[in-house]
Biopython code that builds the backbone (N, CA, C, O; Angstrom):
import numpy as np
from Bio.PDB.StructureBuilder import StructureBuilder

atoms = [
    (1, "UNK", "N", (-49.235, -24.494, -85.187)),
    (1, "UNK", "CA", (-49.773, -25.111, -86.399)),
    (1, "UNK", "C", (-48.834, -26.203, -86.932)),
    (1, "UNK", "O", (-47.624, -26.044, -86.771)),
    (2, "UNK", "N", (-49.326, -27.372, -87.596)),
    (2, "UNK", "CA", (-48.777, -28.676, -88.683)),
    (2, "UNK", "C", (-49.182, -28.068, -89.650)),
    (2, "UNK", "O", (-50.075, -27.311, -90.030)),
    (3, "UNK", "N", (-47.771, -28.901, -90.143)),
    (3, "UNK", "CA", (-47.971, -28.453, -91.926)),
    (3, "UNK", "C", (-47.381, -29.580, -92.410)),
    (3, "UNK", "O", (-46.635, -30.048, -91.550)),
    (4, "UNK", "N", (-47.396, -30.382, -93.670)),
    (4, "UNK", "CA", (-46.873, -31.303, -94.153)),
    (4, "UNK", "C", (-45.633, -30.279, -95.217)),
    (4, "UNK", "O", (-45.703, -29.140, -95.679)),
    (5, "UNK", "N", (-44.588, -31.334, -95.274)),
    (5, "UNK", "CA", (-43.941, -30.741, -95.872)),
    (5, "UNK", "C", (-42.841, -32.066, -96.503)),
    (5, "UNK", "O", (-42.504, -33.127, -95.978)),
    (6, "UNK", "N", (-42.525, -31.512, -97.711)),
    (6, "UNK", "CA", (-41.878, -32.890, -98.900)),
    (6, "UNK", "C", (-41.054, -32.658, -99.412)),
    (6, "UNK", "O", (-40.353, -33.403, -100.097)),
    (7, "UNK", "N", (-40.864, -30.764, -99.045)),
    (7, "UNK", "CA", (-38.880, -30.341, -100.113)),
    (7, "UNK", "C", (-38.417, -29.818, -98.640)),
    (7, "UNK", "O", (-39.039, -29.687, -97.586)),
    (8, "UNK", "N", (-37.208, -29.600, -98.972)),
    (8, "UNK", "CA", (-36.446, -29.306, -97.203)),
    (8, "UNK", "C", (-36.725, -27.704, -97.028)),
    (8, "UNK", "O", (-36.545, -26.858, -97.904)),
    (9, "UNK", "N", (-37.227, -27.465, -95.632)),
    (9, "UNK", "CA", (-37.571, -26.054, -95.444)),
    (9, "UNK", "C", (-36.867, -25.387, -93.922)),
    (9, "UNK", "O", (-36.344, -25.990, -92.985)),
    (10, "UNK", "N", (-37.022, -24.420, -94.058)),
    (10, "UNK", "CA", (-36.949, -23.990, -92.410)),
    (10, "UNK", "C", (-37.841, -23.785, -91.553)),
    (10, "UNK", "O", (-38.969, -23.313, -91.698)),
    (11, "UNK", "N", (-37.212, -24.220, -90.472)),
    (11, "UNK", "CA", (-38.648, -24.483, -89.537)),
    (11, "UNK", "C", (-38.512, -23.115, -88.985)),
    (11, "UNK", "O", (-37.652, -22.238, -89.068)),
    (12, "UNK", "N", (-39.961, -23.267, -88.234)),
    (12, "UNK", "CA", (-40.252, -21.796, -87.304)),
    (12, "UNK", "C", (-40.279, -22.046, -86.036)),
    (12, "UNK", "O", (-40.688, -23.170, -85.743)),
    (13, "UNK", "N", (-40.012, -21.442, -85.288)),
    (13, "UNK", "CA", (-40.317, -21.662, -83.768)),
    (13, "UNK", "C", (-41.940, -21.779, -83.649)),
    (13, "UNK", "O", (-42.749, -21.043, -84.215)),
    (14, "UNK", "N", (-42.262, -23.006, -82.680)),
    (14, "UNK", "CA", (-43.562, -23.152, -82.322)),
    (14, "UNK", "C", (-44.259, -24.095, -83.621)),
    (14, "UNK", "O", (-45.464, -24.339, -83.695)),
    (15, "UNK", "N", (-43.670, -24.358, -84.182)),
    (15, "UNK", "CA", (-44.536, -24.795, -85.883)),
    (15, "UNK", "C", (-44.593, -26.207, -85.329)),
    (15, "UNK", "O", (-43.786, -26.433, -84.427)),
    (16, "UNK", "N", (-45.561, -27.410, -85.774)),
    (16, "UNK", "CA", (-44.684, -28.521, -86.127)),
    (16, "UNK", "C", (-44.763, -29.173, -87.516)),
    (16, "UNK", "O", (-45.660, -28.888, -88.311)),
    (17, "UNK", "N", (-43.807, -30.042, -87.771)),
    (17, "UNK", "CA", (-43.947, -30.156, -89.325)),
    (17, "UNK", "C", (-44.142, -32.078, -89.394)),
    (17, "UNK", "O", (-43.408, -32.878, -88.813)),
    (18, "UNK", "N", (-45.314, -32.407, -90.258)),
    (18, "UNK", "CA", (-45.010, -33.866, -90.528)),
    (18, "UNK", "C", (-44.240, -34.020, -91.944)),
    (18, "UNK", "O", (-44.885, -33.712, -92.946)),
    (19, "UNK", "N", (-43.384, -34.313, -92.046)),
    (19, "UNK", "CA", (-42.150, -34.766, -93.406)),
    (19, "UNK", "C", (-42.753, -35.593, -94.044)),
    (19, "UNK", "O", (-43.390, -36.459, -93.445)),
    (20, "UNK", "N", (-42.715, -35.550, -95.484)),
    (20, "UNK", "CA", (-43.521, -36.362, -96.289)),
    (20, "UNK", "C", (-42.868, -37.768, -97.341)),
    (20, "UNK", "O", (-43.150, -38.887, -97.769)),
    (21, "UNK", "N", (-41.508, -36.392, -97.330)),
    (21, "UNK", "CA", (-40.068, -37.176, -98.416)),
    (21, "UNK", "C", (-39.042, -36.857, -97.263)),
    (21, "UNK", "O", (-39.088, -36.539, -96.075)),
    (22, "UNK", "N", (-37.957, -37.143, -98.366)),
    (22, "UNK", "CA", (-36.713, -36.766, -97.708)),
    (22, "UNK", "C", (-36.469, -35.567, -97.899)),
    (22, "UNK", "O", (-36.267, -35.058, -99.001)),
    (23, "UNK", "N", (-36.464, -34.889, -96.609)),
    (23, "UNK", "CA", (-35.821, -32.823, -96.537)),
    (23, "UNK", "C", (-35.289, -32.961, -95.602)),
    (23, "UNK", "O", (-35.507, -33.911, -94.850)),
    (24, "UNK", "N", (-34.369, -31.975, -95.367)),
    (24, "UNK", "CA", (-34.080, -30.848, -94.311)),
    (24, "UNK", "C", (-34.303, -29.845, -93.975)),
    (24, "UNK", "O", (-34.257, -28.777, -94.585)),
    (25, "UNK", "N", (-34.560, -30.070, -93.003)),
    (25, "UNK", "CA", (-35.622, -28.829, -91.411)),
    (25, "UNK", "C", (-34.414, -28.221, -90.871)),
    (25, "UNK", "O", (-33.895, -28.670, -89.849)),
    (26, "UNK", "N", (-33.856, -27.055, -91.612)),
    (26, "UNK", "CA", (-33.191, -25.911, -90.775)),
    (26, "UNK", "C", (-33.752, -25.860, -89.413)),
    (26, "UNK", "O", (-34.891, -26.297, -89.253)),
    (27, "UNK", "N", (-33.089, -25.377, -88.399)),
    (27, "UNK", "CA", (-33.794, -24.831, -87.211)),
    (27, "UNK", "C", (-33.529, -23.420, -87.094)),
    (27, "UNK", "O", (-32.418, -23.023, -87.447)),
    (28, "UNK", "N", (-34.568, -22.417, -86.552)),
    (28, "UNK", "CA", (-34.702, -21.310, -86.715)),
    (28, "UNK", "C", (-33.210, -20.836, -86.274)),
    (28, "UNK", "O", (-32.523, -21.505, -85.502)),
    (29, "UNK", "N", (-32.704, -19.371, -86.960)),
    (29, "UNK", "CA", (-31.401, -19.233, -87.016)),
    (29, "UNK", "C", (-31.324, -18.072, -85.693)),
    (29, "UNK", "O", (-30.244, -17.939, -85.118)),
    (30, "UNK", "N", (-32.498, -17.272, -85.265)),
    (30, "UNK", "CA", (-32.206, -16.483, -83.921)),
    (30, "UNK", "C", (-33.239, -17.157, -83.515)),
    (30, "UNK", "O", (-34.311, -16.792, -83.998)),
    (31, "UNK", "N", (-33.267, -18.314, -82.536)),
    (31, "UNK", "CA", (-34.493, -18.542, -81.475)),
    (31, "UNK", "C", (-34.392, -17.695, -80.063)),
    (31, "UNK", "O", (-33.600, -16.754, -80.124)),
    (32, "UNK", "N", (-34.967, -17.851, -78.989)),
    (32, "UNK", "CA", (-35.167, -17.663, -78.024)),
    (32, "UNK", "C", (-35.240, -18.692, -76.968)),
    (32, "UNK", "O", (-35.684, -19.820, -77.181)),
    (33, "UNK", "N", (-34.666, -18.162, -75.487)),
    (33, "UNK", "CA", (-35.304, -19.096, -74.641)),
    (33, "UNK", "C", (-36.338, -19.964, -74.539)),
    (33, "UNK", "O", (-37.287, -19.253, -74.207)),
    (34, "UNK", "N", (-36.669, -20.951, -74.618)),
    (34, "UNK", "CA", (-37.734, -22.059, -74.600)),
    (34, "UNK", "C", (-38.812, -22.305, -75.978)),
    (34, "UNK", "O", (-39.912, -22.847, -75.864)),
    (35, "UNK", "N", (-38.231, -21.777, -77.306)),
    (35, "UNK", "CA", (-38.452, -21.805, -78.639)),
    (35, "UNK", "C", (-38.424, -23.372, -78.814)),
    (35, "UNK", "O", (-37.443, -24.022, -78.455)),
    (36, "UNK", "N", (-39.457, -23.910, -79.338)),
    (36, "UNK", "CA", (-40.341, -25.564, -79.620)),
    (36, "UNK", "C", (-39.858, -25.570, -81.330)),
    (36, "UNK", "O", (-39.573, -24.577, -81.999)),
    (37, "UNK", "N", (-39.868, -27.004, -81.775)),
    (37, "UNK", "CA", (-39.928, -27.082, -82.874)),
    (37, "UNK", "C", (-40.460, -28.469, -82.814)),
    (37, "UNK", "O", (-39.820, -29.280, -82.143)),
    (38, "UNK", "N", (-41.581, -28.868, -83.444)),
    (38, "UNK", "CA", (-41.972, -30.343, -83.355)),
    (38, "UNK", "C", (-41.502, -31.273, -85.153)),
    (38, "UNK", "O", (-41.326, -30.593, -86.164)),
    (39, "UNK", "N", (-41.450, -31.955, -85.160)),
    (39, "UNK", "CA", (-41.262, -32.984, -86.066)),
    (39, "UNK", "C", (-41.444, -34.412, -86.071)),
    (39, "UNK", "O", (-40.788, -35.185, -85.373)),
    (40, "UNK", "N", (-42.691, -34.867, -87.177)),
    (40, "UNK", "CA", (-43.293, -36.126, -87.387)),
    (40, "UNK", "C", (-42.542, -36.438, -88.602)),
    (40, "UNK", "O", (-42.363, -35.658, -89.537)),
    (41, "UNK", "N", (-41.862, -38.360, -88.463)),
    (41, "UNK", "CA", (-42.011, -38.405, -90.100)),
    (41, "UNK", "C", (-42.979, -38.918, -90.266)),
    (41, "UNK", "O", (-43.646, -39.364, -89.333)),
    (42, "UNK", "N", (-43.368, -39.006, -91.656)),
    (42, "UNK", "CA", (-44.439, -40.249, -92.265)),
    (42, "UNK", "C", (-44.310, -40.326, -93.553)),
    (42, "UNK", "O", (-45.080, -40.040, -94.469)),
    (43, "UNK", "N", (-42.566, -41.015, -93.510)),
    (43, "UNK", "CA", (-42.574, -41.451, -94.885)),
    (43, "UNK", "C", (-41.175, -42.796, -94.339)),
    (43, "UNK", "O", (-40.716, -43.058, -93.226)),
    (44, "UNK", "N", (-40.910, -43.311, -95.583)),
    (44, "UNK", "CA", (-40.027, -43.893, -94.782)),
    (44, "UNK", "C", (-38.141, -43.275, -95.766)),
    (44, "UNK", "O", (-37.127, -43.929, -96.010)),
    (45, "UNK", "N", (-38.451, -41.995, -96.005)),
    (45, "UNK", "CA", (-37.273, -41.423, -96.000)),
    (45, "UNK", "C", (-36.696, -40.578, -95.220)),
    (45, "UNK", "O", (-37.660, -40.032, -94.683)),
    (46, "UNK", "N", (-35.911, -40.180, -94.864)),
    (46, "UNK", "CA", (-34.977, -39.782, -93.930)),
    (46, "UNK", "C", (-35.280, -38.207, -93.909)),
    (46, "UNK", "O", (-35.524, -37.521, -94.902)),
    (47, "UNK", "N", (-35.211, -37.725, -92.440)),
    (47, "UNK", "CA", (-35.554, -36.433, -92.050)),
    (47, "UNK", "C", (-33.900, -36.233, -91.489)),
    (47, "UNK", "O", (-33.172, -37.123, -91.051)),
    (48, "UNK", "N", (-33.679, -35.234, -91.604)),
    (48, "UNK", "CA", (-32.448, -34.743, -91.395)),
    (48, "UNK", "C", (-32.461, -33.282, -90.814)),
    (48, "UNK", "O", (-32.573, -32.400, -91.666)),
    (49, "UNK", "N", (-32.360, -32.860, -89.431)),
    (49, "UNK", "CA", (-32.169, -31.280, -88.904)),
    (49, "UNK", "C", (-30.846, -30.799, -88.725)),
    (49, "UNK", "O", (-29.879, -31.427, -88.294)),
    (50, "UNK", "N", (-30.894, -29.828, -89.033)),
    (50, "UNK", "CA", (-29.665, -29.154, -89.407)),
    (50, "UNK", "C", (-29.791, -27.744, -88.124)),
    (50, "UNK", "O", (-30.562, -26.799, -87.959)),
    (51, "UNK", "N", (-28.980, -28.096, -87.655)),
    (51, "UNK", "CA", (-28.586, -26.754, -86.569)),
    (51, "UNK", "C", (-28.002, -25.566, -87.295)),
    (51, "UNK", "O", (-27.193, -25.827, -88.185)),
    (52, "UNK", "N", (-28.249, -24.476, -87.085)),
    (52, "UNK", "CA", (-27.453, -23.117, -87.594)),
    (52, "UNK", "C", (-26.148, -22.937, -86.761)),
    (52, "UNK", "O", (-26.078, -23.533, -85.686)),
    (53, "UNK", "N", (-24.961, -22.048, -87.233)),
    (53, "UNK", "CA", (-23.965, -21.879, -86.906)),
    (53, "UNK", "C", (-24.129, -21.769, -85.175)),
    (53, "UNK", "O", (-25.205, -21.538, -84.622)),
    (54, "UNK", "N", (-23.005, -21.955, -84.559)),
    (54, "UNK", "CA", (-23.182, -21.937, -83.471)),
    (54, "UNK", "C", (-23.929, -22.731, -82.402)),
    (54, "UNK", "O", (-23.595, -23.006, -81.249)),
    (55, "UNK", "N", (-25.104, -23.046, -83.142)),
    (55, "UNK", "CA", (-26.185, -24.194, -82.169)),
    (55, "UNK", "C", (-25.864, -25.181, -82.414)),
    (55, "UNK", "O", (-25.435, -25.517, -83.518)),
    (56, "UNK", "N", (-26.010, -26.002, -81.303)),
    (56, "UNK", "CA", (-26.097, -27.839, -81.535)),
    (56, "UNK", "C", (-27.274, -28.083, -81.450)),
    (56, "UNK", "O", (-28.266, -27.366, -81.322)),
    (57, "UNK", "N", (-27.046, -29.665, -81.567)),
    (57, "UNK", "CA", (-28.513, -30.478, -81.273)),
    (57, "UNK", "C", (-28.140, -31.457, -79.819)),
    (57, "UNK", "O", (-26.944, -31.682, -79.633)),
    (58, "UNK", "N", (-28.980, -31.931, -78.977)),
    (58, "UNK", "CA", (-28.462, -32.598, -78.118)),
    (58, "UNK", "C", (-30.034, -33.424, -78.178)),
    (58, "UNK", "O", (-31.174, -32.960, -78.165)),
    (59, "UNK", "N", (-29.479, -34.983, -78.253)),
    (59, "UNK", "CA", (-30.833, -35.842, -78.214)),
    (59, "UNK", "C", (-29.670, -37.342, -77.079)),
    (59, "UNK", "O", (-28.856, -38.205, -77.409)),
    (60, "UNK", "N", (-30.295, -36.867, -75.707)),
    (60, "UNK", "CA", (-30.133, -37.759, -74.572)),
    (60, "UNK", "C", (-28.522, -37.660, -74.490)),
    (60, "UNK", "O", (-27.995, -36.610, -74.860)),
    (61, "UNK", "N", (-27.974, -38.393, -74.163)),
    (61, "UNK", "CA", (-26.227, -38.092, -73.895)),
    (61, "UNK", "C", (-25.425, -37.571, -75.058)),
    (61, "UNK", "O", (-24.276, -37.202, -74.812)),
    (62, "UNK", "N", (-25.876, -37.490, -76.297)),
    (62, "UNK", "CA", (-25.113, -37.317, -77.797)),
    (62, "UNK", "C", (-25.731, -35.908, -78.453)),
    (62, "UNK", "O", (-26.853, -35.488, -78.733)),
    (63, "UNK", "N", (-24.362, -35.422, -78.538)),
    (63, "UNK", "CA", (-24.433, -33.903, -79.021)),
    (63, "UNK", "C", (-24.006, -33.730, -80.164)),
    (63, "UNK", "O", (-23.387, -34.577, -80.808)),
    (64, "UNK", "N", (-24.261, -32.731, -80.497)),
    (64, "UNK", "CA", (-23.920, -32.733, -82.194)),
    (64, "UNK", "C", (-22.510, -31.669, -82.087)),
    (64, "UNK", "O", (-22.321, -31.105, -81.010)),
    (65, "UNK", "N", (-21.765, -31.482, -82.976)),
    (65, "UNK", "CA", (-20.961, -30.515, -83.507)),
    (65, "UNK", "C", (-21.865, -28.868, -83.391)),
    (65, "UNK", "O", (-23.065, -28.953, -83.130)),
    (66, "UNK", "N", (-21.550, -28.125, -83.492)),
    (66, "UNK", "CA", (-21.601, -26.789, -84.024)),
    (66, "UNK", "C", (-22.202, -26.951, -85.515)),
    (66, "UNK", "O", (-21.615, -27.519, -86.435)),
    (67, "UNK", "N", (-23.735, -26.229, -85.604)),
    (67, "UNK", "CA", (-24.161, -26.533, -86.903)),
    (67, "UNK", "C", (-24.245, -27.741, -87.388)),
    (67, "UNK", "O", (-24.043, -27.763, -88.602)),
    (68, "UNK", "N", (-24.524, -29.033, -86.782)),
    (68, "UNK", "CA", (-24.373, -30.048, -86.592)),
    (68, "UNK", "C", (-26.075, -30.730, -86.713)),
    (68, "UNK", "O", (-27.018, -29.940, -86.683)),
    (69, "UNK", "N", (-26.276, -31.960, -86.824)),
    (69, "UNK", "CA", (-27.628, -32.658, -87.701)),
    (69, "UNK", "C", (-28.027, -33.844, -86.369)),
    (69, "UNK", "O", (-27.295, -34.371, -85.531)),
    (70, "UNK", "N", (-29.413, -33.955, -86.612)),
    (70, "UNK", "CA", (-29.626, -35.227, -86.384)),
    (70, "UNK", "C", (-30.334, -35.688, -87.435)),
    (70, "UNK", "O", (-31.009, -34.951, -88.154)),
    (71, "UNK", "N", (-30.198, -37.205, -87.620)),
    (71, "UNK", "CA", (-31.103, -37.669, -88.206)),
    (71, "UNK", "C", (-32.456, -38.620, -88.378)),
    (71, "UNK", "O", (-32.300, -39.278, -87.349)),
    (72, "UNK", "N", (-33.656, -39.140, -88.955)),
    (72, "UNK", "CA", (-34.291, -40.106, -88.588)),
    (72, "UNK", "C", (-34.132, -41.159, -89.075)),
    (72, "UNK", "O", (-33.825, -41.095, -90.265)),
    (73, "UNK", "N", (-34.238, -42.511, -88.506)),
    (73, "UNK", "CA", (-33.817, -43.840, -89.308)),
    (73, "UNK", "C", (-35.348, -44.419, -89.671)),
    (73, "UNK", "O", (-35.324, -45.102, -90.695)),
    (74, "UNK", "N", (-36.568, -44.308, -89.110)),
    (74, "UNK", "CA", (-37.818, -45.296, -89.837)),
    (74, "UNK", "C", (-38.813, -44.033, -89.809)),
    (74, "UNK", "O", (-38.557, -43.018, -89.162)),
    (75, "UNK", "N", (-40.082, -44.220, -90.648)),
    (75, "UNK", "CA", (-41.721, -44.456, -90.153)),
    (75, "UNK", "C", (-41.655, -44.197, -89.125)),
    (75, "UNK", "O", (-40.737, -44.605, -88.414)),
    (76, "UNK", "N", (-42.350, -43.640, -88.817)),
    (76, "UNK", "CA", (-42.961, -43.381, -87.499)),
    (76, "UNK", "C", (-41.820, -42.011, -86.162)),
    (76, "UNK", "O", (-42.113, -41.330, -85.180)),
    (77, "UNK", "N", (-40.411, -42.302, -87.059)),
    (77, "UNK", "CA", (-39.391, -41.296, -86.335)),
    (77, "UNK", "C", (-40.857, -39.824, -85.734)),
    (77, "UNK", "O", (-41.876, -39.367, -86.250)),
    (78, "UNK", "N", (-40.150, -39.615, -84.510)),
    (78, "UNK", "CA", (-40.608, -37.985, -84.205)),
    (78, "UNK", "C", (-39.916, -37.705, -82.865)),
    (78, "UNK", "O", (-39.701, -38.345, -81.836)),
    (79, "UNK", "N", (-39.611, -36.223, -83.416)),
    (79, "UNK", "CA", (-39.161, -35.565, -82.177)),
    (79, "UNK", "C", (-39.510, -34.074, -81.307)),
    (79, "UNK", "O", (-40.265, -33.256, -81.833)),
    (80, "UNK", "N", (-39.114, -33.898, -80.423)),
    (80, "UNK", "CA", (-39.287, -32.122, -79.978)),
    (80, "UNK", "C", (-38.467, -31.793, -79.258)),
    (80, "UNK", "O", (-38.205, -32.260, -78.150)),
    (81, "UNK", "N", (-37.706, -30.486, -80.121)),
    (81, "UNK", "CA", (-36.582, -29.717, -79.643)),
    (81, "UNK", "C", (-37.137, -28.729, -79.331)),
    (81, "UNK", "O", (-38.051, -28.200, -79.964)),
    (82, "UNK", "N", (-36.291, -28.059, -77.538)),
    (82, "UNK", "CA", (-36.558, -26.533, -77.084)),
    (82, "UNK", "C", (-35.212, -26.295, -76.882)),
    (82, "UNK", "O", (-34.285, -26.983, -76.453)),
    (83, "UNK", "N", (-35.343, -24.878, -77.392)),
    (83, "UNK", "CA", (-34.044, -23.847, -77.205)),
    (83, "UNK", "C", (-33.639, -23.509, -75.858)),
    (83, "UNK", "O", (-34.388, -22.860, -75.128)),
    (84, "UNK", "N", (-32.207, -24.012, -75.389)),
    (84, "UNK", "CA", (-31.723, -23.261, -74.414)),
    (84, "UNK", "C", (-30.928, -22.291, -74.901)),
    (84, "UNK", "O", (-30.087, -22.812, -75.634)),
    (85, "UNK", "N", (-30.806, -21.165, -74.838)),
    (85, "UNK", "CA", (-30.103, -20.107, -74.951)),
    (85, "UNK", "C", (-28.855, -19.878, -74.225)),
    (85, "UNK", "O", (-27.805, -19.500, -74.744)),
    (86, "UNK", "N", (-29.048, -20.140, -72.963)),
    (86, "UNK", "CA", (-27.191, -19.845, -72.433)),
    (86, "UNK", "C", (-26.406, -21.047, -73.002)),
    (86, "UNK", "O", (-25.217, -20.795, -72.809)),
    (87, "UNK", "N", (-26.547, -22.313, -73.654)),
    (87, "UNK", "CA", (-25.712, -22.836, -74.235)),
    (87, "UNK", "C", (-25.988, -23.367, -75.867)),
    (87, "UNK", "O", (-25.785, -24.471, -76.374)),
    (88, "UNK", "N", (-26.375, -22.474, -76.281)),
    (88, "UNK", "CA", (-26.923, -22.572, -77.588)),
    (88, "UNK", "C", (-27.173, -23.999, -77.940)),
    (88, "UNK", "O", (-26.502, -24.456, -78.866)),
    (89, "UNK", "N", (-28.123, -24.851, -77.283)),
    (89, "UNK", "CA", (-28.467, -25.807, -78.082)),
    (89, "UNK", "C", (-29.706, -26.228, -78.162)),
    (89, "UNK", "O", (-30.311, -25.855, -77.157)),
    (90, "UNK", "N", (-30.421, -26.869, -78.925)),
    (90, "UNK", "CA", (-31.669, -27.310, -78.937)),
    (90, "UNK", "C", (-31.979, -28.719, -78.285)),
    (90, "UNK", "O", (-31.286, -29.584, -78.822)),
    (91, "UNK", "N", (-32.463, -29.011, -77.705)),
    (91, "UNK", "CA", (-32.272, -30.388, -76.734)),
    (91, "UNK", "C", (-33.591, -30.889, -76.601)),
    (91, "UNK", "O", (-34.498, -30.410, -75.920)),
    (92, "UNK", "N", (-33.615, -32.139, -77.487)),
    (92, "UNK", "CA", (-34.509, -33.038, -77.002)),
    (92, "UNK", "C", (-35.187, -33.674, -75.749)),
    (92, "UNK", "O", (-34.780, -34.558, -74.995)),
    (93, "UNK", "N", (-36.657, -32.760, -75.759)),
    (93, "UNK", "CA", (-37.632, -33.625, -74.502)),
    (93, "UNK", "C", (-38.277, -34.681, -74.710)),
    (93, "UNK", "O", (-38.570, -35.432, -73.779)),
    (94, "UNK", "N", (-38.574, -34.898, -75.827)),
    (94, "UNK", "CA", (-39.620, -36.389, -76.445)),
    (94, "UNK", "C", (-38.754, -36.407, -77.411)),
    (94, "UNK", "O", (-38.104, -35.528, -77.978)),
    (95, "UNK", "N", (-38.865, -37.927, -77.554)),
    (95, "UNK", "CA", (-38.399, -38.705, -79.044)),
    (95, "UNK", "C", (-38.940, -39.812, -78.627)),
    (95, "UNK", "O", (-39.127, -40.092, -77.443)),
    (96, "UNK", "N", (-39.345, -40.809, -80.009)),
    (96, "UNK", "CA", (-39.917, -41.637, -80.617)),
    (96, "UNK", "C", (-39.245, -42.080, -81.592)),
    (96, "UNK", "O", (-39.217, -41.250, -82.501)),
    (97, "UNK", "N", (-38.614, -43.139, -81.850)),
    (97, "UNK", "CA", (-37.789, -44.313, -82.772)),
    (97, "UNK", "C", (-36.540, -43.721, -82.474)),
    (97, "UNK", "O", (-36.368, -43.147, -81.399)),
    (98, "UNK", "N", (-35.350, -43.839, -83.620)),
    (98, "UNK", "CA", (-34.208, -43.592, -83.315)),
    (98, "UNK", "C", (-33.595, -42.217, -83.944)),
    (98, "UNK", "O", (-34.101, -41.756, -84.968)),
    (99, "UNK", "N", (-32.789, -41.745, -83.479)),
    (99, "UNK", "CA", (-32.512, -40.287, -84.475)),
    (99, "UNK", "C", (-31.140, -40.773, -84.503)),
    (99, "UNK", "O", (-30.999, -41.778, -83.805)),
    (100, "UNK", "N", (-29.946, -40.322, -85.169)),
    (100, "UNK", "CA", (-28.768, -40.546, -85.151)),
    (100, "UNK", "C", (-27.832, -39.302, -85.498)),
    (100, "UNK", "O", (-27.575, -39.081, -86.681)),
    (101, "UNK", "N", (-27.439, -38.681, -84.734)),
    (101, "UNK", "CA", (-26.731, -37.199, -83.946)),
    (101, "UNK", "C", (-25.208, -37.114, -84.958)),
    (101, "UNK", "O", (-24.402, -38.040, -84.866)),
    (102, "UNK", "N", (-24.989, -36.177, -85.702)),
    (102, "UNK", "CA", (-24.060, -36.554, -86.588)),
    (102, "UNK", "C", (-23.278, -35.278, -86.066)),
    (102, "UNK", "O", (-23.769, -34.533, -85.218)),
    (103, "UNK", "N", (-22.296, -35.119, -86.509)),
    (103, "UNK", "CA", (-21.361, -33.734, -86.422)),
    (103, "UNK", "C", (-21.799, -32.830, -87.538)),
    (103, "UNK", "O", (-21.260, -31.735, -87.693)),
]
sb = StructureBuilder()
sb.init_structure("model")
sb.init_model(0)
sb.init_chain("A")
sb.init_seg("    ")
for serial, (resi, resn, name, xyz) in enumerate(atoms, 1):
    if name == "N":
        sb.init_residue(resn, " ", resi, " ")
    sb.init_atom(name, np.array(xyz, "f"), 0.0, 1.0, " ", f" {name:<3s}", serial, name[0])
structure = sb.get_structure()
């Protein structure tokens, strides 16, 4: 299921969310092997994901810190993270505009 969403929430495994304002999208804090999280923006404020302790984010060669963010820079930003489990990170298969991978 989509859901729009405009204050910062936590996401669920399998959900996807279109962002309305500027929030932050926790990522689920126990996922599983091959656990999805989709994300549309459609606003032109900034989406920001936040990894839980221990997990990164990995979007193409750039990894995040431990508990570590990416972010979106325009309109139209979207992405989809799946959970690998033997190295705790969530790793981008699709993206669309730019995200920018922070510590």
């Amino acid at each position: 299921p989509w859901t729009d969403e405009a204050i910062s929430f936590a996401a669920a495994a399998g959900n996807g969310y279109f962002t309305t304002a500027a929030v932050v999208a926790t990522l689920p804090s126990t996922p599983v092997q091959g656990n999805v999280v989709d994300i549309a923006v459609d606003t032109a404020s900034a989406c920001t994901i936040t990894a839980n302790t221990g997990q990164f984010i990995r979007v193409g060669k750039n990894l995040s810190a431990s508990a570590g963010t990416v972010g979106s820079n325009f309109i139209g930003d979207s992405i989809s993270l799946v959970y690998r489990a033997s190295d705790t990170t969530w790793i981008a298969t699709s993206v669309v505009g730019t995200w920018t991978v922070n510590s």
